[in-house]
C-alpha positions in Angstrom: -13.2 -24.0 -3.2 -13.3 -22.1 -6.8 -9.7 -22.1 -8.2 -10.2 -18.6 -9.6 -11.1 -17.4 -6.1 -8.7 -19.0 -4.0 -4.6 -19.0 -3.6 -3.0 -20.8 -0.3 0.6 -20.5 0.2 1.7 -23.4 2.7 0.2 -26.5 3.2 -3.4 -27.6 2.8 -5.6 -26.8 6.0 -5.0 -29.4 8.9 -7.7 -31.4 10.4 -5.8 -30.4 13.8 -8.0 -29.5 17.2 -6.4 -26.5 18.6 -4.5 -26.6 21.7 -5.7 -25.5 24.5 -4.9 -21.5 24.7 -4.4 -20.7 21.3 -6.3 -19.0 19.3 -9.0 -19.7 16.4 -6.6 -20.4 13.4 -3.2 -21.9 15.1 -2.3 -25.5 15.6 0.6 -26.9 16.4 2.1 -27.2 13.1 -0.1 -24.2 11.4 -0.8 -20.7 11.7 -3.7 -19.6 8.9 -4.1 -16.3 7.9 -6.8 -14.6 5.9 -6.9 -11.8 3.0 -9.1 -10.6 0.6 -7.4 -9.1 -2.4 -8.5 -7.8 -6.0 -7.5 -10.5 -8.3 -10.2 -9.1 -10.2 -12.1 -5.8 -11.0 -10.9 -2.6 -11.1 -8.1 -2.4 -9.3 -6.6 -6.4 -10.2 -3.4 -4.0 -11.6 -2.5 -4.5 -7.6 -2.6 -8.6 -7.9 1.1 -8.8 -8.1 1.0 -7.7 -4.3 -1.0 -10.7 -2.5 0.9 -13.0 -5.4 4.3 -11.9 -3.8 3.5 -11.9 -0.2 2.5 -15.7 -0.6 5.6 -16.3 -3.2 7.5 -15.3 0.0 5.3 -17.6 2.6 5.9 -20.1 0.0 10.1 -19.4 1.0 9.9 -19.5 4.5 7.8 -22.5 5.0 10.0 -24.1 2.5 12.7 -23.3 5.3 11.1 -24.7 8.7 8.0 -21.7 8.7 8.2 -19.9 11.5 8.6 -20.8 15.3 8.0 -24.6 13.6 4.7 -24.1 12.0 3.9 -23.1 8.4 2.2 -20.1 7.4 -1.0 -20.7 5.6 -2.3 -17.9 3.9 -6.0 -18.5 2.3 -6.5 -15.2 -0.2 -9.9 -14.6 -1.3 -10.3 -12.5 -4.4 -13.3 -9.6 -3.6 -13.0 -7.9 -7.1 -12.2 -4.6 -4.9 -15.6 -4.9 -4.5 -16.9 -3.7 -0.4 -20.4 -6.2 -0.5 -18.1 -9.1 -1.7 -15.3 -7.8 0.8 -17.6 -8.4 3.4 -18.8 -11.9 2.0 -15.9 -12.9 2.0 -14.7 -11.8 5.2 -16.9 -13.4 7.0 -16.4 -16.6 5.3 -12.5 -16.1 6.1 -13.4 -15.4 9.8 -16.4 -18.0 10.5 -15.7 -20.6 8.3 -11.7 -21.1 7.6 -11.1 -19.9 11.3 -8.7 -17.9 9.9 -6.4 -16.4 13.2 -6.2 -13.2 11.5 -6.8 -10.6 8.3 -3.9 -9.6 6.3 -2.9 -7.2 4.1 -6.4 -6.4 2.8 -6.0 -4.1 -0.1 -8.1 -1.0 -0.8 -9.3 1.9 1.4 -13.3 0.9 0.7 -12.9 -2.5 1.2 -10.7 -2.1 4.2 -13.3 0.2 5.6 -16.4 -1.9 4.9 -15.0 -4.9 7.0 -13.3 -2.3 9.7 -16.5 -2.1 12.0 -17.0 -6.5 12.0 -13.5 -6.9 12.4 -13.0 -5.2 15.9 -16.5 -6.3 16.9 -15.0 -10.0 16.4 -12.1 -9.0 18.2 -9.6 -10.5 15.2 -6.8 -8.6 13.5 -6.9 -6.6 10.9 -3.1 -6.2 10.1 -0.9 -4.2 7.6 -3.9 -3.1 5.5 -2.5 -1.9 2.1 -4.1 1.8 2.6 -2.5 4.7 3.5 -5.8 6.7 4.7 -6.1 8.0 7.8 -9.0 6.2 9.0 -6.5 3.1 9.6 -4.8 5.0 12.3 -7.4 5.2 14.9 -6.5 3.3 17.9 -9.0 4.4 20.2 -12.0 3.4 18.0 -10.3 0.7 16.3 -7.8 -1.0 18.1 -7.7 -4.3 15.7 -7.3 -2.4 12.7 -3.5 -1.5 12.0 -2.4 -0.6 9.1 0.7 -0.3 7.4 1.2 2.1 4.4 2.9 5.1 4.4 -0.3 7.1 5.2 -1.6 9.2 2.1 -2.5 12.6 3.9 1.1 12.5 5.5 2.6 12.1 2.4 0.4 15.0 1.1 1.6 17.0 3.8 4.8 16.6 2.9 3.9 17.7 -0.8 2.6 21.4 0.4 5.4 21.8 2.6 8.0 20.7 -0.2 5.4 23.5 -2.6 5.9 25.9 -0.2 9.5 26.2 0.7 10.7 25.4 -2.9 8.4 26.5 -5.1 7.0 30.1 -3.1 5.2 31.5 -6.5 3.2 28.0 -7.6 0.1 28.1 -8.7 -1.5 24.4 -7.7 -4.0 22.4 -9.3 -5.1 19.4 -7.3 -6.8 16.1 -9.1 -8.7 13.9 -6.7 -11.4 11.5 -5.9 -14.0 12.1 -4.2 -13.1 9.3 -1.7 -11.1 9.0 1.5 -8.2 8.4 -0.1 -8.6 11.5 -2.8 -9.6 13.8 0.2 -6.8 13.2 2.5 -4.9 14.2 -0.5 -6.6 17.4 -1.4 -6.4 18.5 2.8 -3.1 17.0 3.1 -2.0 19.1 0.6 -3.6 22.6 2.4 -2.1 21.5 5.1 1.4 21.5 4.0 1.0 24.7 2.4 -0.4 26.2 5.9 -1.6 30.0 5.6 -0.2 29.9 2.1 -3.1 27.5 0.8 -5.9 30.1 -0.5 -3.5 32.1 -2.5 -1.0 29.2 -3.9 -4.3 26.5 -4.9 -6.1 27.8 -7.9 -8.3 24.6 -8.6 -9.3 21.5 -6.8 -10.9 19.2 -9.0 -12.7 15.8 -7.8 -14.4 13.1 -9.6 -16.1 9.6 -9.3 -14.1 6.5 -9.7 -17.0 5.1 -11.7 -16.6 8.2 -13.7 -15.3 7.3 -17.4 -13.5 10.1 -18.1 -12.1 13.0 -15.9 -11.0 15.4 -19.5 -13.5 18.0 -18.2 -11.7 17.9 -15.0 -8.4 17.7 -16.4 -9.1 20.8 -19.3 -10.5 23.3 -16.0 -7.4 22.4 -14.3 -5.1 23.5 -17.1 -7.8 26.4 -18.1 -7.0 27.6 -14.1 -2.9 28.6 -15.2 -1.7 26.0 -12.6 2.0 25.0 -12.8 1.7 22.4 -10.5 -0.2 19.4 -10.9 -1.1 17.3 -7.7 -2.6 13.6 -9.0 -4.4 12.1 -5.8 -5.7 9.6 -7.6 -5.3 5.6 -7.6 -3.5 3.7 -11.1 -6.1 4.4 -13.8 -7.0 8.0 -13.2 -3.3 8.7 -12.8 -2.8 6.9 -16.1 -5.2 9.4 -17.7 -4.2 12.1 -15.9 -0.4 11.7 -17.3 -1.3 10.9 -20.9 -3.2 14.3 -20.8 -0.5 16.2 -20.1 1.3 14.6 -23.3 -1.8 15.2 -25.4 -2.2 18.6 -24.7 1.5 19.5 -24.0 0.5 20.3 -20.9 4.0 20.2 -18.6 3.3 21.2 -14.9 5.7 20.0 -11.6 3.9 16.5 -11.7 3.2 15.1 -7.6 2.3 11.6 -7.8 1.0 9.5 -4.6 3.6 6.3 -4.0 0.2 4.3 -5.1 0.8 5.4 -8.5 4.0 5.7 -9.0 4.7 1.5 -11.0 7.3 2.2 -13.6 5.6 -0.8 -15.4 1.8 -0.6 -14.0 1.6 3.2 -14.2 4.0 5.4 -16.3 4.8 2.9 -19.3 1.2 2.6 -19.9 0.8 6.9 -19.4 4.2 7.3 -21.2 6.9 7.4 -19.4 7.9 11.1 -21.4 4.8 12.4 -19.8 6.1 11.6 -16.1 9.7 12.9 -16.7 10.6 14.8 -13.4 7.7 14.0 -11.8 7.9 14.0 -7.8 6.7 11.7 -5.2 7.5 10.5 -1.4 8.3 7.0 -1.1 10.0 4.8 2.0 10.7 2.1 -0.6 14.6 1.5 -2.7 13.0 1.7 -6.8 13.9 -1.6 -7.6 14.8 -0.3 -11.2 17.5 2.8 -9.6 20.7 0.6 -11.1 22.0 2.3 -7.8 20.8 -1.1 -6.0 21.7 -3.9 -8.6 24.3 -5.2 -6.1 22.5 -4.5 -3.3 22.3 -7.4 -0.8 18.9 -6.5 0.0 17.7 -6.4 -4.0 19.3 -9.2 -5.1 17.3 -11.1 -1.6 14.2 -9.9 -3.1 14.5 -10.2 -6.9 16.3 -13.9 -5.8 13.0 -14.8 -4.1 10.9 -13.8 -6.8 13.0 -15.6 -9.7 12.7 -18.6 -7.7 9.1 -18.9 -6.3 6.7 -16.3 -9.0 8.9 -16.0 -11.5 6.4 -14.7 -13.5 6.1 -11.5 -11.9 8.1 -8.3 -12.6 10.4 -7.1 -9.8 10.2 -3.1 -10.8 6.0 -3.3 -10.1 5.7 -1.1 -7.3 3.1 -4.1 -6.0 5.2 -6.3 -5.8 7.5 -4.2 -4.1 5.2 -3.3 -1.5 4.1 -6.7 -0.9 7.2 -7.9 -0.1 7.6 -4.8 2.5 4.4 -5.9 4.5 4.9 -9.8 4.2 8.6 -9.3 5.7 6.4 -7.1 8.2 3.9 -10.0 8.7 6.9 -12.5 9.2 8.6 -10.3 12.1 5.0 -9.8 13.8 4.5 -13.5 14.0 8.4 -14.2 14.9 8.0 -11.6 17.9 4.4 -13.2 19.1 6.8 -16.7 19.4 4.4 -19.6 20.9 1.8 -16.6 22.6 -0.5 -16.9 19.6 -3.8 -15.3 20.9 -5.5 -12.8 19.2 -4.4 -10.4 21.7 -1.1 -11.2 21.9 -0.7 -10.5 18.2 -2.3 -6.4 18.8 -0.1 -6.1 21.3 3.3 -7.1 19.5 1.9 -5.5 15.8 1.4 -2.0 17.9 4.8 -1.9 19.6 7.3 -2.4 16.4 10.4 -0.8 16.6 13.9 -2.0 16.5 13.8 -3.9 12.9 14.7 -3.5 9.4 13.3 -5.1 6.1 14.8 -5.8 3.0 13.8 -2.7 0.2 13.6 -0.3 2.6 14.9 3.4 2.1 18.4 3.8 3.4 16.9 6.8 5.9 13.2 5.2 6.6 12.7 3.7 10.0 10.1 1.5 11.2 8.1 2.7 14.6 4.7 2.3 16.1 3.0 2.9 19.5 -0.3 1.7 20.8 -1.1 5.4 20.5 0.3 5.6 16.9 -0.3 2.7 14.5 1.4 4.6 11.8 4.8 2.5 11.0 7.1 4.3 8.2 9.0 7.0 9.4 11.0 9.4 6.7 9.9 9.3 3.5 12.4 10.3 1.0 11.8 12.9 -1.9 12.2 10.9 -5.2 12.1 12.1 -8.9 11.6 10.4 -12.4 14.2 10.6 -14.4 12.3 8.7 -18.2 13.7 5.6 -16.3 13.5 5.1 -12.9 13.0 7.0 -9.7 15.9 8.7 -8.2 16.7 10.9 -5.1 15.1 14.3 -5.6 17.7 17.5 -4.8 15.8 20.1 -3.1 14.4 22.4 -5.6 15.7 20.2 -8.7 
């Protein structure tokens, strides 16, 4: 296999028959696991997430794996590419034998492989997309995913418009994607009957556009004083250094996929993000608030010790040690019942469980009727430094 394309945590793949009853991908000593992930392309800013979920693999096959066998995980890099998604997919499915997909990373490239998936009967776990089309158990029962989803949290951005904000005028930035559009209707949503009078410009765009300035100037042109960015990294990145150029200061909303203190707002300028609002179910690994926190010094220990090259305040890292501690306790749960099935059935009944990073009020639930997992995001605001609790109506 290329080098560039291929990471494994664990060890290399066993020449071991299966035993009888398990499943594609399980031996006796191994469990191996499959993801895709842009280690290239236009969105390789979110690399540091597959690189820390199999930093931690790394740590707990190091200690004894889990139930007795190591965790190989065989990530494939599809340049956030859908096509090369699907190549490589398949390749993880039909030729590694992989026992399951994990934490795939993109709405298009989640999508593209969605439909193959469930036909193959394999799980597609902890997806790192918060659009609604994860959460579709009827259609989709293989696909679960795991991130806070984005038209919830843009729900909870009209309603916090609404009630605190009653005379807003709202300008929403988004692409013209699933992920932009749940943020655009999440938003109406929230704001209920208010919507038509409170929006004064919805502005969308291609993610293979170059530029969104025109976009950005007819939002300002519209009088808006509050700024909704639905957009992934780079368009938030321009979308933020805009408002410094043009001293443009709106009530900044940011989705929690753009809010990296080091990926996002140092690159935008982190003056341009100052009290800028999001809805997160994650501790901000750089709130001094948590430097003696058990649970941050477990997770900045771990990456110290096994990637030490990566930065513990990137928001991808962050959430990639959320969904790999979420991986761990799915596969702890299954215990020796390794089938395919069994794995659906314990991923869709989580409750009961806490993991490290978490915010001190989120809970983690879901149903075979509700994949969704986080439960009570928290209101946080940036402060030039790092994000904090948000007072109602600060």
């Amino acid at each position: 296999m290329n080098r560039r394309d291929v990471f494994t945590a664990g060890a290399a793949s066993l020449l071991v028959s299966a035993m009888p009853g398990w499943a594609q991908g399980v031996t006796d000593t191994e469990i191996k696991i499959g993801q895709t992930a842009a280690y290239s392309g236009p969105a390789s800013i979110a690399a540091t997430m597959p690189k820390t979920q199999i930093a931690y693999m790394e740590m707990v096959n190091e200690n004894g794996g889990i139930n007795g066998r190591k965790v190989n995980i065989i990530s494939l890099d599809d340049g956030y590419s859908p096509p090369r998604t699907v190549e490589q997919t398949r390749r993880l499915v039909e030729q590694e034998e992989v026992l399951l997909m994990f934490g795939q990373i993109g709405t298009a490239t989640g999508l593209a492989t969605r439909d193959y998936l469930n036909s193959m009967e394999v799980p597609q776990l902890l997806t790192s997309t918060g659009a609604a089309a994860f959460n579709k158990p009827e259609e989709y029962p293989w696909t679960i995913g795991t991130a806070i989803t984005y038209r919830g949290e843009a729900v909870d951005f009209g309603k916090y418009i609404a009630e605190n904000m009653p005379g807003a005028k709202v300008g929403i930035l988004y692409q013209n994607d699933d992920f932009g559009f749940d943020y655009r209707d999440g938003v109406r949503e929230g704001l209920g009957d208010k919507a038509d009078d409170l929006i004064v410009s919805e502005q969308g765009f291609e993610t293979t556009d170059p530029t969104i300035q025109s976009q950005l100037l007819s939002l300002k042109a519209s009088g808006a004083d509050v700024l909704v960015i639905g957009c992934v990294t780079k368009y938030a990145i321009m979308g933020l250094s805009f408002l410094g150029e043009q001293d443009w200061k709106p009530q900044v909303f940011l989705t929690n996929a753009s809010i990296s203190v080091s990926q996002v707002l140092e690159p935008a300028g982190k003056d341009n993000a100052i009290g800028a609002l999001t809805a997160t179910p994650y501790k901000d690994p750089s709130d001094p608030r948590w430097k003696d926190d058990p649970e941050y010094l477990a997770y900045t220990g771990m990456l110290a010790k096994y990637a030490p090259d990566l930065n513990p305040n990137d928001q991808y890292a962050l959430s990639g040690y959320i969904t790999i501690q979420i991986l761990e306790e799915i596969l702890k749960r299954a215990g020796d019942d390794l089938s395919r099935e069994n794995i659906k059935k314990v991923a869709t009944n989580l409750d009961g469980f806490r993991v490290n990073m978490l915010g001190p009020d989120v809970t983690l639930a879901n149903s075979p009727e509700d994949y969704n997992l986080f439960r009570g995001l928290q209101f946080m605001r940036f402060n030039g430094t790092n994000w904090e609790p948000a007072t109602t109506g600060g």
